[in-house]
N, C-alpha and C positions, 0 to 999 in steps of 0.2 A: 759335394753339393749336387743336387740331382739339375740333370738340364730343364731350363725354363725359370728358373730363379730368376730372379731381380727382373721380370719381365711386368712392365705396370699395366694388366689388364683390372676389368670394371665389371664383365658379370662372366666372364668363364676366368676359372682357375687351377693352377696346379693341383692335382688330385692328391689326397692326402696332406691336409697341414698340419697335421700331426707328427710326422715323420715316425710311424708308428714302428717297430720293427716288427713286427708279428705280422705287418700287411708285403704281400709278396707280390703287388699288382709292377705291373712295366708302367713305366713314362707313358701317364694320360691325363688329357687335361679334363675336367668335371663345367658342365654346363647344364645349371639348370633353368627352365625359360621362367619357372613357376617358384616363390616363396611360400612358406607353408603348403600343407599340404589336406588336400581334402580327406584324402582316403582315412585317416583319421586309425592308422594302424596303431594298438596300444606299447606297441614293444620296439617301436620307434627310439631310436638313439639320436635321431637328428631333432628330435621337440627341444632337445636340451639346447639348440641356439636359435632353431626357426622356430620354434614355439608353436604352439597348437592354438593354430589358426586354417583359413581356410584356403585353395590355393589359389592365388592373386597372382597375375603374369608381372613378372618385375619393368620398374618404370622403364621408360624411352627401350625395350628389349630390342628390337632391332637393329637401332642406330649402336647401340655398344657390343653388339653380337660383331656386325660388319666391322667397327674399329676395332676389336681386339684380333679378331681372325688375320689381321694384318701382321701382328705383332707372331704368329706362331708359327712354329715348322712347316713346311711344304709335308702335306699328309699326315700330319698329326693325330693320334687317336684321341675323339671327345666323345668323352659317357655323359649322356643326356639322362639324368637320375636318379644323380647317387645322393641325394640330400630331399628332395622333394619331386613326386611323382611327374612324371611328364604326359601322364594321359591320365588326370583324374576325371572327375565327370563334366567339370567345366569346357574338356579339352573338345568337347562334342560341339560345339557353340561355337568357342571362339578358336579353334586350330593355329593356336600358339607355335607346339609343338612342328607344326606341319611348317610354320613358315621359317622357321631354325634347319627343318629338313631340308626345307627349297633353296636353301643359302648354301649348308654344308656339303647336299650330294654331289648335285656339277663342278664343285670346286675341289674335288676326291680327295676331301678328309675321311680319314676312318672313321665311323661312328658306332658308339655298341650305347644301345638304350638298353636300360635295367627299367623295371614296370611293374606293377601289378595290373596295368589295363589293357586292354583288350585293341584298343585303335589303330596299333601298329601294322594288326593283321587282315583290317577293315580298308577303312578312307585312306590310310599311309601306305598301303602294300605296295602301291606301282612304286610309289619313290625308294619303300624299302629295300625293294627286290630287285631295283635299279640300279643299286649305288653301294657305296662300301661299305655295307650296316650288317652286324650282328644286333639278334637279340638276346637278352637275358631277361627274359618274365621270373619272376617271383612265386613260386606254385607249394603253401607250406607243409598241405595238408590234402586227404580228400574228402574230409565231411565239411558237409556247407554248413551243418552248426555249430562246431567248435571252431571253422573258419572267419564265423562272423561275429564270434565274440571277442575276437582278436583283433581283426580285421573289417569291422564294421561297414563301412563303405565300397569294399574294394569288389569287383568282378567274381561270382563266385569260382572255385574251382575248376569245374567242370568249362564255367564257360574258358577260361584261362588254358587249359587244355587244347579245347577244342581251337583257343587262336594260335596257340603251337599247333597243331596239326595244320592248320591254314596256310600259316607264315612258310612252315617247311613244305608244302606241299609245292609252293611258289617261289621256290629255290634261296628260302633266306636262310643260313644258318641260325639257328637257337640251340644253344644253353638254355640249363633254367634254374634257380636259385631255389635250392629246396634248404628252405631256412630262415630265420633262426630253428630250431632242433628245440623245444620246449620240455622243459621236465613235467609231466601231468596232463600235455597239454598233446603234443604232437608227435611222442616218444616210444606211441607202440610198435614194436619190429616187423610185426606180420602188415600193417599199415604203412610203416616206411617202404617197404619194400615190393607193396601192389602200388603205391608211388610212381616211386623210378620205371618199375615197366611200365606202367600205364603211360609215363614222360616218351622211353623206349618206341614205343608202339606208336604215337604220336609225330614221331622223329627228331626228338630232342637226341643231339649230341654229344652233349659235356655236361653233366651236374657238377654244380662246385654246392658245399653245407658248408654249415656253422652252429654252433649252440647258442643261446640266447643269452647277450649279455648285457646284464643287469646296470641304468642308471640312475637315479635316485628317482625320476619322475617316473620313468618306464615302468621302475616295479609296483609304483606306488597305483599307476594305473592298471597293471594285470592284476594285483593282489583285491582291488574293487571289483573288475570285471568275471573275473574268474569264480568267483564265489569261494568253497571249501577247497579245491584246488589252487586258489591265488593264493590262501591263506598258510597252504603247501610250499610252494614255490617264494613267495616270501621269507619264510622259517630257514628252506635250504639255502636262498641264497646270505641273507644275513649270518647265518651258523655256518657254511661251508664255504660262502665264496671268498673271493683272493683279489684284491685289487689289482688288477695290471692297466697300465697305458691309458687312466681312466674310466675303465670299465668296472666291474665287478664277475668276474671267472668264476665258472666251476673248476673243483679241481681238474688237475689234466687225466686222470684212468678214469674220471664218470666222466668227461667232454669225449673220449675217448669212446666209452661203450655206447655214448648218446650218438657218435656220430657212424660209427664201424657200420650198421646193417644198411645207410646211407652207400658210400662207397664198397662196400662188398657188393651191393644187388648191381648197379652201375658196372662194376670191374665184371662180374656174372654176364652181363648183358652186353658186352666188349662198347662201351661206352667211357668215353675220356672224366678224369674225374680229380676234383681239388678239395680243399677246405679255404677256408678263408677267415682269417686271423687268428689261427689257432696255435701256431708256430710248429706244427707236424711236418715233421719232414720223413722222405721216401716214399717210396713209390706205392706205398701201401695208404697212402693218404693223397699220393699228387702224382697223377702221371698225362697231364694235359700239358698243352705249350703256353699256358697262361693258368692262374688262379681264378682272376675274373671271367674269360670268357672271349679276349681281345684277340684270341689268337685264330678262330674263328671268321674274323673278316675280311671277307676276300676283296679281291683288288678288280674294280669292274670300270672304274673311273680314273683315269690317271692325275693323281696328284697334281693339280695349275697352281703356281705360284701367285698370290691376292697380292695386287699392288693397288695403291692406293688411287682411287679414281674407276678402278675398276668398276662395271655398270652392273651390280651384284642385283639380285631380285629382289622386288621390293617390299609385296605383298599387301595385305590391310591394314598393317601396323602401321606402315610407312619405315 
């Protein structure tokens, strides 16, 4: 039983309730401020329980942020993002996000935010670059128009870049999720691989990939969005894929050739590097201190034990 079971929290949770075995992530918990999500990515795995809607900060988020941090390890790692964006465009307005920061950093939990936006490296950078945070941006591609037929709403590339070059500029370590790996879509090798340097050159330190794994809605949304290529990529995953863990797989020698010029140009570039859920093992596929990215974040704030009464920050939320 992984540690943190039977712990009755209300909006952060044990990461993974799937107990997937294919995920190789370390003991973290998942907190996300926002349900649904704006960015309105089509190849989303998470529409299939938050559904596709827009991103709404969840009710009383404060007061159950504070009660549950009670309940968790002294320095526990929380991923702000793994289910709904944490800086969608909303995040501009209302600084959600920011006020989960303002709780988490002085109180030195680890945090690693996963993203496709851009704010971490803007209005959040003092607190980023203060406290125990990695990042993990999301970066799939570098054309901005097959980015936005995927990715609709999201930051384009280039600017997603440019806030890794920020971020790291200002002593924050970044990862960057180049992934999902699309068959038609994001699969050319001479493109993967001006990528990663471009990540490189930037000062991304760890890519972790994955290929795109198909759920009934997801596909059914790329196979609209895509045009003659959705209509591609529906055909292979129906005719070729493999049900695992609730997903829909490519087999594992095409997940294999989709993901290699990924981690080749990375291991080229002596950059740390993973996959993530693919079930590859060796060092030809994984030779970072984490999957996700968590191993990355440094220690600037010393872990304070949250007791109850404690005069936590309070912010606009209340």
């Amino acid at each position: 039983m992984k540690r943190g079971r039977g712990l009755r929290l209300s909006v952060v949770s044990l990461f993974d309730p799937w107990d997937s075995p294919l995920c190789y992530c370390p003991i973290k918990y998942s907190l996300n401020p926002y349900t649904g999500c704006s960015i309105g990515c089509h190849y989303c795995y998470a529409t299939a329980y938050i559904g596709l809607k827009p991103s709404t900060v969840k009710r009383d988020l404060v007061r159950r942020v504070k009660r549950d941090i009670l309940k968790l390890p002294q320095g526990a790692i929380i991923n702000l993002g793994t289910s709904s964006d944490p800086y969608p465009p909303e995040e501009e307005a209302l600084g959600v996000t920011r006020v989960v920061l303002e709780i988490l950093v002085p109180l030195g939990f680890k945090v690693l935010i996963t993203t496709k936006g851009v704010g971490y490296a803007y209005r959040d950078l003092d607190l980023v670059s203060k406290g125990n945070v990695a990042v993990t941006p999301t970066i799939t591609m570098l054309d901005p128009g097959k980015a936005r037929l995927v990715e609709p709403f999201a930051p384009t590339p280039q600017e997603r870049i440019v806030a890794v070059k920020r971020a790291s500029k200002a002593g924050v370590p970044v990862g960057v999720r180049v992934d999902p790996i699309i068959p038609y879509v994001n699969d050319d090798q001479d493109e993967i691989r001006e990528l990663v340097s471009r990540l490189a050159e930037a000062g991304a330190r760890f890519i972790v990939t994955s290929t795109y794994k198909a759920r009934p809605d997801n596909l059914a949304r790329m196979r609209e969005a895509l045009g003659p290529e959705g209509e591609k990529l529906y055909r292979l995953y129906r005719e070729k894929g493999v049900r695992l863990h609730g997903y829909m797989y490519l087999p594992e020698e095409m997940r294999k050739r989709l993901l290699r010029p990924v981690v080749e140009e990375a291991r080229r570039l002596g950059l740390e590097y993973a996959t993530c859920r693919e079930g590859f093992k060796g060092r030809e596929w994984f030779n970072a201190g984490s999957c996700d990215g968590s191993h990355l974040i440094p220690l600037r704030v010393k872990p304070r034990r949250v007791e109850t009464g404690m005069d936590l920050w309070v912010g606009r939320l209340g």
